[in-house]
Residue frames relative to the residue before (quaternion, step in Angstrom):
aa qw qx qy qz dx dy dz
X 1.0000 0.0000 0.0000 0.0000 0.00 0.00 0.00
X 0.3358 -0.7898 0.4559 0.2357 3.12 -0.96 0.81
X 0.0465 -0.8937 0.4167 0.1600 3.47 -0.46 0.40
X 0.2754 -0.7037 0.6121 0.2330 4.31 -0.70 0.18
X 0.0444 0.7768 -0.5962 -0.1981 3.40 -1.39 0.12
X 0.1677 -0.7627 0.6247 0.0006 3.53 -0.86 0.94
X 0.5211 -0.3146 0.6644 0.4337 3.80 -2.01 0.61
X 0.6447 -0.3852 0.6601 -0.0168 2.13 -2.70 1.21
X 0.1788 0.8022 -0.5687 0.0326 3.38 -1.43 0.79
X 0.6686 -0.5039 0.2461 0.4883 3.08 -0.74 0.37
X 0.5778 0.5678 -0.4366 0.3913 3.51 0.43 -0.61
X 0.5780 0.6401 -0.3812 0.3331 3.66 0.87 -0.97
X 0.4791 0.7579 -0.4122 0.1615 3.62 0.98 -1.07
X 0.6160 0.6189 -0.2395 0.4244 3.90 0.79 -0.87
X 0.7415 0.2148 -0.1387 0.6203 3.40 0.78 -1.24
X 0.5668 0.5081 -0.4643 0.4529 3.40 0.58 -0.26
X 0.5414 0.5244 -0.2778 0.5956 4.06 0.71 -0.92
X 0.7505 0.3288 -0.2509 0.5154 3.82 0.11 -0.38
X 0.6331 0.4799 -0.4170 0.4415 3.40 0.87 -1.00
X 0.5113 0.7117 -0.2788 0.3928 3.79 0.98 -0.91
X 0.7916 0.4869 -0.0719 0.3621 2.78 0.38 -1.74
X 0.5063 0.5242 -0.3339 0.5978 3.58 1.31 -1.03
X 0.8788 0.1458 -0.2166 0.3993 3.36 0.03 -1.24
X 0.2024 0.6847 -0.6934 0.0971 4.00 0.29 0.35
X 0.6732 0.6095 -0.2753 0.3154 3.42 0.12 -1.01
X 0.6675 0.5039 -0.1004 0.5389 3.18 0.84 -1.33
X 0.7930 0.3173 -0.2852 0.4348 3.67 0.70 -0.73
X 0.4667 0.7279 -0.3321 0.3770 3.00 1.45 -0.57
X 0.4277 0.7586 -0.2272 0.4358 3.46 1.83 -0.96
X 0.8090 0.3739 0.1842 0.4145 2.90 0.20 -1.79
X 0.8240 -0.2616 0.0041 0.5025 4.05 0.95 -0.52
X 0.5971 -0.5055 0.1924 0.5923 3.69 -0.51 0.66
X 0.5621 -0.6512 0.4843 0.1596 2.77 -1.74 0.51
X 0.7204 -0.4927 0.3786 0.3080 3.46 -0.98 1.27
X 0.3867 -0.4234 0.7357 0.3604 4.10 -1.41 0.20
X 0.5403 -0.6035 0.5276 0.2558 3.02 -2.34 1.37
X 0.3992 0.7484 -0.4063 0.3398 3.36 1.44 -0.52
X 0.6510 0.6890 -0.1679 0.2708 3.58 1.44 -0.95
X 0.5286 0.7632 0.0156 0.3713 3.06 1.81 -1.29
X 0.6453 0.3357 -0.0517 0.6843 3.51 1.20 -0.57
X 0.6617 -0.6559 0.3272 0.1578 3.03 -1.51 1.00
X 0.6095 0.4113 -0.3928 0.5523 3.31 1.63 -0.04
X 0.6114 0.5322 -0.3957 0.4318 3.39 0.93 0.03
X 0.5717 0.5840 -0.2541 0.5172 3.63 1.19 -0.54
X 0.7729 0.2857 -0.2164 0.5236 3.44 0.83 -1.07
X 0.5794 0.4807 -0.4443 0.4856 3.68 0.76 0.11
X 0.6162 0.4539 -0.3766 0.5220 3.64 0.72 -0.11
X 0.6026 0.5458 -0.3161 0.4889 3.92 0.87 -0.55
X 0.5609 0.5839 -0.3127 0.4966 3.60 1.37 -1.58
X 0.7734 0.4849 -0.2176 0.3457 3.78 0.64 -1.60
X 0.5769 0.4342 -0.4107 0.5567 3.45 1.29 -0.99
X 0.6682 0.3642 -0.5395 0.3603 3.78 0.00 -1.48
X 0.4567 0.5362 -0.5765 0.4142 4.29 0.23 -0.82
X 0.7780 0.2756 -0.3402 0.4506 3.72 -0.85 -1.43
X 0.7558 0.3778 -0.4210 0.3298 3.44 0.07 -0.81
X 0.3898 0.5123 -0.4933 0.5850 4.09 1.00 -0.01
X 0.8176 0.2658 -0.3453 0.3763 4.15 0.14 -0.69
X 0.5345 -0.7034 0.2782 0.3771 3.32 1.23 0.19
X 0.1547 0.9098 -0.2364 0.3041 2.67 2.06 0.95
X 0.7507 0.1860 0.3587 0.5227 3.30 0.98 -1.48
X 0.1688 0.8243 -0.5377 0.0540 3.42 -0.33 0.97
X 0.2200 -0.8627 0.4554 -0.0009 3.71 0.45 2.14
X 0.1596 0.8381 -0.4939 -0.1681 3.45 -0.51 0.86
X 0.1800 -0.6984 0.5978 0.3500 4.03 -0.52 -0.89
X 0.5127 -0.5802 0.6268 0.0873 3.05 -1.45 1.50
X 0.0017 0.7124 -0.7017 -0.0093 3.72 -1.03 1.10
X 0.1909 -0.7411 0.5763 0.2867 3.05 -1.67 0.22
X 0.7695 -0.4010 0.1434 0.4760 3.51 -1.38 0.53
X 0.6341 0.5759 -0.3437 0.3849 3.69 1.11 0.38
X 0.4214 -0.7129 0.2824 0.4842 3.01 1.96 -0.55
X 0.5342 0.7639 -0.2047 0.2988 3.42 1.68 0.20
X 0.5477 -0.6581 0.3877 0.3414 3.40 0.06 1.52
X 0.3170 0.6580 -0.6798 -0.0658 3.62 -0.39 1.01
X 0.9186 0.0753 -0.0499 0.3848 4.06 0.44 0.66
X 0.1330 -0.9001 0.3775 0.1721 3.19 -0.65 0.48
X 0.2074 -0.8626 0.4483 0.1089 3.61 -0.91 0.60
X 0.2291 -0.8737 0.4271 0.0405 3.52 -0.55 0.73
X 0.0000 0.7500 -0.5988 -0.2809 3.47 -0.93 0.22
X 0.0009 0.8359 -0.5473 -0.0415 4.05 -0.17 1.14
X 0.7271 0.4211 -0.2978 0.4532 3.90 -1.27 -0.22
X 0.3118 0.6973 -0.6210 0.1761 3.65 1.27 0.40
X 0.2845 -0.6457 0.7082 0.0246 3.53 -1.50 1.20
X 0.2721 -0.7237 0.6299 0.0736 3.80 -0.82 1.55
X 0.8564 0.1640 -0.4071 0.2719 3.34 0.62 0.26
X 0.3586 0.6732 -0.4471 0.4672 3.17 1.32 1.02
X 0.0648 0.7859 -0.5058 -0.3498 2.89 1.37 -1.76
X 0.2997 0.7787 -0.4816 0.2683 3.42 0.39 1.86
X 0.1665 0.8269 -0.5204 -0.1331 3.52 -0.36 -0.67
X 0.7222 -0.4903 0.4508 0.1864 3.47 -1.68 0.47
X 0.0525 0.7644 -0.6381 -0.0752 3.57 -0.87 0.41
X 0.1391 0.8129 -0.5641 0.0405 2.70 -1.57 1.07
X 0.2817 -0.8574 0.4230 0.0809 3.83 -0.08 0.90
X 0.1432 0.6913 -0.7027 -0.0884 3.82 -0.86 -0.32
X 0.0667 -0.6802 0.7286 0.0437 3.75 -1.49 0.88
X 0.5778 -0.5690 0.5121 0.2831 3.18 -1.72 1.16
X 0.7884 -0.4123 0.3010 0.3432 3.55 -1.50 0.81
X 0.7343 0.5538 -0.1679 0.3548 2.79 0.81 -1.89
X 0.8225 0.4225 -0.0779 0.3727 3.45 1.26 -0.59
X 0.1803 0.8296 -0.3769 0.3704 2.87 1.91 0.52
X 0.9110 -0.0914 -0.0202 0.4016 3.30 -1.63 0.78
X 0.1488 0.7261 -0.4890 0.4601 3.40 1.05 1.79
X 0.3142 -0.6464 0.5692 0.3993 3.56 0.97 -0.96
X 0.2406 0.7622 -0.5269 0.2891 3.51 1.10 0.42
X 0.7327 0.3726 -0.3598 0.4415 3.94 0.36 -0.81
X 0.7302 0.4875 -0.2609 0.4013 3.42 0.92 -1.02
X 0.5345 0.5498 -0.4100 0.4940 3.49 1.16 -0.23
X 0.4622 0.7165 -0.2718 0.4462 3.68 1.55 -0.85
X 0.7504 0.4605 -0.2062 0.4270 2.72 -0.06 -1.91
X 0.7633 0.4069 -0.2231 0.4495 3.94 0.61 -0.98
X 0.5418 0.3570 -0.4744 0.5949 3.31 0.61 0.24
X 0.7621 0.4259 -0.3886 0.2948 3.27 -0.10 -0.91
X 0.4785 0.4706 -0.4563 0.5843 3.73 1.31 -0.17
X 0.7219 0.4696 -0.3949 0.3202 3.34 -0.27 -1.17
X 0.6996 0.5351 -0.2835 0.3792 3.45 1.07 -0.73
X 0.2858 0.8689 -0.1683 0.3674 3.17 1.68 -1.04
X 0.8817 -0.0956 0.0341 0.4607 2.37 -0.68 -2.27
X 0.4833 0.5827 -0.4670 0.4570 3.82 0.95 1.14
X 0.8159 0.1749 -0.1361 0.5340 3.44 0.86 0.17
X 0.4606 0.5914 -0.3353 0.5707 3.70 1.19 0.36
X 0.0620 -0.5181 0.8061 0.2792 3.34 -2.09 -0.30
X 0.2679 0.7173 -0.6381 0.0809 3.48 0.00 0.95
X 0.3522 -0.6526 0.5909 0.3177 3.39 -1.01 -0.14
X 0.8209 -0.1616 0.2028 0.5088 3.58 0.50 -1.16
X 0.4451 -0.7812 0.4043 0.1679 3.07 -1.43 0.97
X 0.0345 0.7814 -0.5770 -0.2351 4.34 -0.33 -0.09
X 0.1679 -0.6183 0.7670 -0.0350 3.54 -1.41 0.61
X 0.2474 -0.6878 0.6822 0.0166 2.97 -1.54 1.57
X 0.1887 0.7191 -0.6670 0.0491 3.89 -1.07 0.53
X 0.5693 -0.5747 0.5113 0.2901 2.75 -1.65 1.32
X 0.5189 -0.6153 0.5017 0.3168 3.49 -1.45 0.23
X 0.6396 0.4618 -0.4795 0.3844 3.31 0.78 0.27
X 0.3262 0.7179 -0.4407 0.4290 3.66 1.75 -0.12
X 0.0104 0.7665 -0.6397 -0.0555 3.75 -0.04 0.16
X 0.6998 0.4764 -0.2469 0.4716 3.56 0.73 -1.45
X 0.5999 0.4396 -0.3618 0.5621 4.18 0.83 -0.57
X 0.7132 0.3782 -0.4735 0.3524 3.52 0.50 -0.70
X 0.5277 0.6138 -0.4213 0.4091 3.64 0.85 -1.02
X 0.8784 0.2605 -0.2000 0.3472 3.89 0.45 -1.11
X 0.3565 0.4349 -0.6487 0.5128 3.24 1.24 1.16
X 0.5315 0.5994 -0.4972 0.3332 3.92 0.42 -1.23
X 0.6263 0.6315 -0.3575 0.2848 3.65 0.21 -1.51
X 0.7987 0.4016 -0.0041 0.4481 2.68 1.01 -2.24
X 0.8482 -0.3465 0.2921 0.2742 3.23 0.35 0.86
X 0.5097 0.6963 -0.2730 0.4253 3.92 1.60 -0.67
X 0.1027 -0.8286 0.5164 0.1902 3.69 -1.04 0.40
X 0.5138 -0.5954 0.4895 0.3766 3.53 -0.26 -0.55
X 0.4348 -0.8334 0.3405 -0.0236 3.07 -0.49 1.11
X 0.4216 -0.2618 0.5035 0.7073 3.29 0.88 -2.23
X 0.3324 -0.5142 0.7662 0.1953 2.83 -2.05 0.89
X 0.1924 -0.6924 0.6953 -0.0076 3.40 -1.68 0.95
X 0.4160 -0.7015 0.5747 0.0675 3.52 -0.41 1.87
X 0.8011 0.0304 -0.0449 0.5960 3.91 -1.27 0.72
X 0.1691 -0.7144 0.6651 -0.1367 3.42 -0.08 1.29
X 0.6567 -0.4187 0.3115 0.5444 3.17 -0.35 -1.60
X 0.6598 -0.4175 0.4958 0.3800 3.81 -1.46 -0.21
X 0.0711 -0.7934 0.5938 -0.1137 3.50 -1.16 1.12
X 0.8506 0.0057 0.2079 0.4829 3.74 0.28 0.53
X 0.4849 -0.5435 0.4001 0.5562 3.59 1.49 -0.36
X 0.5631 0.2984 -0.4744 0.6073 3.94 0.84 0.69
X 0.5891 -0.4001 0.6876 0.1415 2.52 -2.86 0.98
X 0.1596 0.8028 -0.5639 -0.1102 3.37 -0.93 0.75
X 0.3563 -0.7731 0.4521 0.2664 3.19 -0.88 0.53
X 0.2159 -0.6695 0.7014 0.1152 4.29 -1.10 0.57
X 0.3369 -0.3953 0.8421 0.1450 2.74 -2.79 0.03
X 0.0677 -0.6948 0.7099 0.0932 2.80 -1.72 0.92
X 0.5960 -0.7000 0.3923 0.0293 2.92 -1.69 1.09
X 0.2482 0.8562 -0.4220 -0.1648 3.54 -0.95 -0.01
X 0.0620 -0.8366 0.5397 0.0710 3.88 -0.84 0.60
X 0.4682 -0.5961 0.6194 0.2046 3.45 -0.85 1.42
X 0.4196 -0.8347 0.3549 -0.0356 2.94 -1.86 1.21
X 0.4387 0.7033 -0.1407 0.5414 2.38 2.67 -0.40
C-alpha cells in the first residue's frame, strides 16, 4: 500500500475523531489511554489547535499518515523538539486495520526524508516499550539504534513496563 504523509489541520478534525474512535480500543492495548475529554470534536480540534501552535514555534512537527485513498490510517509525530540540541521525539500510532502493511516503516522514511529536508534537526530519539516488538523492528529498518533500556517506563493496564530508547542521526 502506498501511503503519503501530510501536517494536521484543522479541517482534519471529523476523520481524525472517527479515526480515534475506531481505534480507541486497540490503542488503549498498546499506550495509555487518551482523557474522555478527548473524544468529541472539540476535544479533537483543541488538540490539532495545540500541536498546529508548537508546530508554528518549531516546536513539534504533527503529521497524519494517508493512504492512496486519502484515509486516515495513522498518525506520526515529531514532539519534545529541543532548539538547542536541535532534537526531537518520535512517535507514531497506526489504525488496526493497517497493521503489519509496512505502513509505519514507509512513515518513518518519509518522515526522515522530510526531516532532514526541511528541518535543522540533527537527530531523532523514539521510546518503545519492550513488549512493542513490531515498533522496535520499524525503527531498526529505519536506520535507529538503541540507546539504553529505561526500567519503569510507564504504567499500562495496571503493569510497570519497561522500554528502549532509540536514536538516528540526521545528517
Amino acid at each position: 500500500m502506498n501511503i503519503s504523509i501530510e501536517s494536521i489541520s484543522l479541517e482534519d478534525v471529523d476523520s481524525l475523531l472517527a479515526f480515534e474512535l475506531t481505534n480507541r480500543s486497540w490503542f488503549e492495548q498498546h499506550v495509555p489511554p487518551r482523557n474522555e475529554s478527548f473524544y468529541t470534536p472539540q476535544g479533537v480540534r483543541e488538540q490539532i489547535s495545540e500541536y498546529l501552535s508548537l508546530h508554528t514555534k518549531g516546536e513539534m512537527y504533527p503529521m497524519l499518515i494517508r493512504s492512496d485513498s486519502n484515509e486516515i490510517c495513522g498518525r506520526i509525530n515529531v514532539h519534545r523538539v529541543e532548539t538547542d540540541t536541535f532534537s526531537g521525539e518520535l512517535g507514531y500510532r497506526i489504525g488496526e486495520l493497517f497493521t503489519s502493511k509496512g505502513i509505519a516503516s514507509k512513515a518513518v522514511d518519509k518522515l526522515v526524508a522530510y526531516l532532514i529536508s526541511e528541518t535543522k534537526l540533527n537527530y531523532l530519539t523514539a521510546v518503545v516499550l519492550c513488549t512493542n516488538l513490531g515498533s522496535q523492528k520499524v525503527l531498526e529498518r529505519n536506520g535507529f539504534s538503541k540507546i539504553k533500556d529505561i526500567a519503569n517506563y510507564s504504567k499500562l493496564n495496571g503493569e510497570v513496563k519497561d522500554a528502549v530508547e532509540y536514536k538516528l542521526p540526521l545528517s
